[in-house]
C-alpha positions as CSV (number, residue, x, y, z in Angstrom):
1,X,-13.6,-1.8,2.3
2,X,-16.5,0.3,0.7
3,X,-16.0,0.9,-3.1
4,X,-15.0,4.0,-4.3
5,X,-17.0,4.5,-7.2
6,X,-19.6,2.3,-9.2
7,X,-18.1,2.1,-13.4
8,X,-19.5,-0.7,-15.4
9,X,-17.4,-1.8,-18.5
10,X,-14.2,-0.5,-17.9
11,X,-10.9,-2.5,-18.3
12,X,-8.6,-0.1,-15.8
13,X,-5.3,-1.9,-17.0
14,X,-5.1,-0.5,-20.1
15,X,-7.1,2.8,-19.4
16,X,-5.1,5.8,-18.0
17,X,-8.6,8.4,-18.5
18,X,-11.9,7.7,-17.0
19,X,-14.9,9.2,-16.3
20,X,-16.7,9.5,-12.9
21,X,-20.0,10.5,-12.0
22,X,-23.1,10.4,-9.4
23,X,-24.9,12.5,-7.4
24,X,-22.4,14.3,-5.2
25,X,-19.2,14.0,-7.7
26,X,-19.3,16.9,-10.7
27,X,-19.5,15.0,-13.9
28,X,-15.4,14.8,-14.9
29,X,-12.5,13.3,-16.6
30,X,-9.6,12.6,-14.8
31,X,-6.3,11.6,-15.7
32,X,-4.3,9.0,-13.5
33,X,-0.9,8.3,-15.2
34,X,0.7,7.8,-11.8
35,X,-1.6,5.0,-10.9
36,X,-2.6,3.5,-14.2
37,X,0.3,1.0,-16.3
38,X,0.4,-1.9,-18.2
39,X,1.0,-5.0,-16.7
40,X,-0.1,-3.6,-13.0
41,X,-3.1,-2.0,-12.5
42,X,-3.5,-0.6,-9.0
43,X,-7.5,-0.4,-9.2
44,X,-9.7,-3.6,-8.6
45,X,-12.9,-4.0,-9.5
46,X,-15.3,-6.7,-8.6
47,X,-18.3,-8.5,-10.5
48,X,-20.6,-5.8,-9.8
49,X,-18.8,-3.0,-11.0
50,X,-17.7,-1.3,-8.7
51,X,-13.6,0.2,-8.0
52,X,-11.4,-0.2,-5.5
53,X,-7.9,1.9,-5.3
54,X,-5.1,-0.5,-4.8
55,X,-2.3,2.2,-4.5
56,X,-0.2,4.3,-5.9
57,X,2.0,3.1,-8.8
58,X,5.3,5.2,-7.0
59,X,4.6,3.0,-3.8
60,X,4.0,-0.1,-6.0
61,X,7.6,-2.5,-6.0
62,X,8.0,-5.9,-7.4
63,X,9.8,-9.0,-5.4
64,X,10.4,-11.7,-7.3
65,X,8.5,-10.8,-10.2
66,X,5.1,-9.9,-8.1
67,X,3.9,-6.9,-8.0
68,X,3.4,-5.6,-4.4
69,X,1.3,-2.8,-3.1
70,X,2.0,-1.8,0.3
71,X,-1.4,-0.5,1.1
72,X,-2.5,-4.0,1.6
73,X,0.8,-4.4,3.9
74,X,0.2,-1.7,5.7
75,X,-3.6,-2.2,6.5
76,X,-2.8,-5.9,7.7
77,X,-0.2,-4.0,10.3
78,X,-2.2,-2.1,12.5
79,X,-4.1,-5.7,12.5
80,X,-1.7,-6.0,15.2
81,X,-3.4,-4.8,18.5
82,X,0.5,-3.4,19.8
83,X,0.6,-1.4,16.3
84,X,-0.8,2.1,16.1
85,X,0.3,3.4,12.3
86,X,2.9,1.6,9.8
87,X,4.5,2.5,6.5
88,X,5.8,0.3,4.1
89,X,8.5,1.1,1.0
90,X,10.0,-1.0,-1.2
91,X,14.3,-1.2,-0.9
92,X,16.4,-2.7,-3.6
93,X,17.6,-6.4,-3.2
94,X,20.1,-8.2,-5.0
95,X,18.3,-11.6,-5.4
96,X,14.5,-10.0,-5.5
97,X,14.5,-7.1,-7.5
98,X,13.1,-5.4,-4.4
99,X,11.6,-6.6,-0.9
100,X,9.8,-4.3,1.4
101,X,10.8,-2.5,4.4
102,X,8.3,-1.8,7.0
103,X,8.6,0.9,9.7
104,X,6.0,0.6,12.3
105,X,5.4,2.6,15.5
106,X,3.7,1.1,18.5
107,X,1.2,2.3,21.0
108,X,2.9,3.5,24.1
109,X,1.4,1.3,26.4
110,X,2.2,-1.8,24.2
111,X,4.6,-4.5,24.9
112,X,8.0,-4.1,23.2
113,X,7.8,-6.0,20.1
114,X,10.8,-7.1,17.6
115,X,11.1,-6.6,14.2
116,X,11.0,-10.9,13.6
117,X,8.2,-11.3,15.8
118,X,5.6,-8.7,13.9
119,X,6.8,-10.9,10.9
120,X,5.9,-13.6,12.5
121,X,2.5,-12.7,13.6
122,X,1.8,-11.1,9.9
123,X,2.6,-14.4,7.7
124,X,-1.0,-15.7,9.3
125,X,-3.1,-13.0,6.9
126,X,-0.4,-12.0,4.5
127,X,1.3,-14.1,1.8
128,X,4.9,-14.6,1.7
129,X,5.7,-12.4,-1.1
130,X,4.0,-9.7,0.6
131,X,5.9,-10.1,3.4
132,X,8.2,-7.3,4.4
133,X,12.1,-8.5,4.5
134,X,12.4,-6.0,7.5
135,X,10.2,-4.5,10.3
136,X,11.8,-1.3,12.1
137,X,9.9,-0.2,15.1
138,X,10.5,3.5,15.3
139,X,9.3,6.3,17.8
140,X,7.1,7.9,15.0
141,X,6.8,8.1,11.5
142,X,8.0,11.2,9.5
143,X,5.5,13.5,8.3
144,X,4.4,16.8,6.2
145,X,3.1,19.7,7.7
146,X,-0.4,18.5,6.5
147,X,-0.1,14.9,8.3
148,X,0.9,12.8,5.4
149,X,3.7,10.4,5.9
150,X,6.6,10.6,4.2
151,X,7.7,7.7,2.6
152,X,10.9,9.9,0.6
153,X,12.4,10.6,3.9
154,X,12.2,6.7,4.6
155,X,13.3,5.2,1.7
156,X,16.7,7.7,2.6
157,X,17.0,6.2,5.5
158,X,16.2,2.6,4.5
């Protein structure tokens, strides 16, 4: 995955504000209380300074006490050469907190797949608290006008 920006020195758990600059972004500060908290920052960055978007706090849940974005779920899905597109939400649980709940929809010329044996084929790349409770394999995924999925209208029906 290609960074998104280049920042040197910046600690993005405990800063909601930032500033970004170069030579095709307008010099700016932007605020990000959705996707900046303590304890769970949804940005990474690596030795050379540069930042990588994780996801969205909203989407974030925690299972068993680790957090869980399902961004990383959902890019290891369509890993799956019978998976076209996938969305992951987190559900309540009783003994977790939360788990996740994957909806994914499958190309139409794929081979029927079950809900237990995606799981199966996903614990090789993902680990086991990552790992969705439940995989639904639906027709399509809701969506806005604009394309984006949403993730509202499955959590109501989860």
């Amino acid at each position: 995955m290609a960074p998104l920006f280049h920042i040197a020195g910046l600690n993005m758990m405990t800063l909601p504000t930032f500033m970004l600059g170069g030579t095709i972004i307008i010099h700016r500060q932007f605020r990000t209380p959705d996707v900046v908290t303590p304890g769970a920052s949804p940005w990474r960055t690596s030795t050379g300074g540069y930042l990588y978007f994780k996801d969205r706090m909203k989407d974030v849940y925690i299972s068993g006490g680790e957090y869980v974005y399902p961004a990383e779920v959902e890019n290891a899905l369509p890993g799956l050469e019978e998976i076209q597109e996938a969305a992951v939400i987190g559900v309540p649980d009783g003994r977790w907190g939360e788990t996740g709940r994957a909806f994914v929809v499958l190309f139409e010329d794929a081979p029927e797949l079950s809900g237990n044996e995606i799981l199966t084929r996903l614990r090789e790349g993902l680990a086991t608290y990552k790992l969705p409770a439940r995989v639904e394999v639906v027709a399509e995924l809701p969506r806005t006008t604009t394309g984006k999925i949403q993730k509202n209208v499955l959590r109501e029906r989860a």
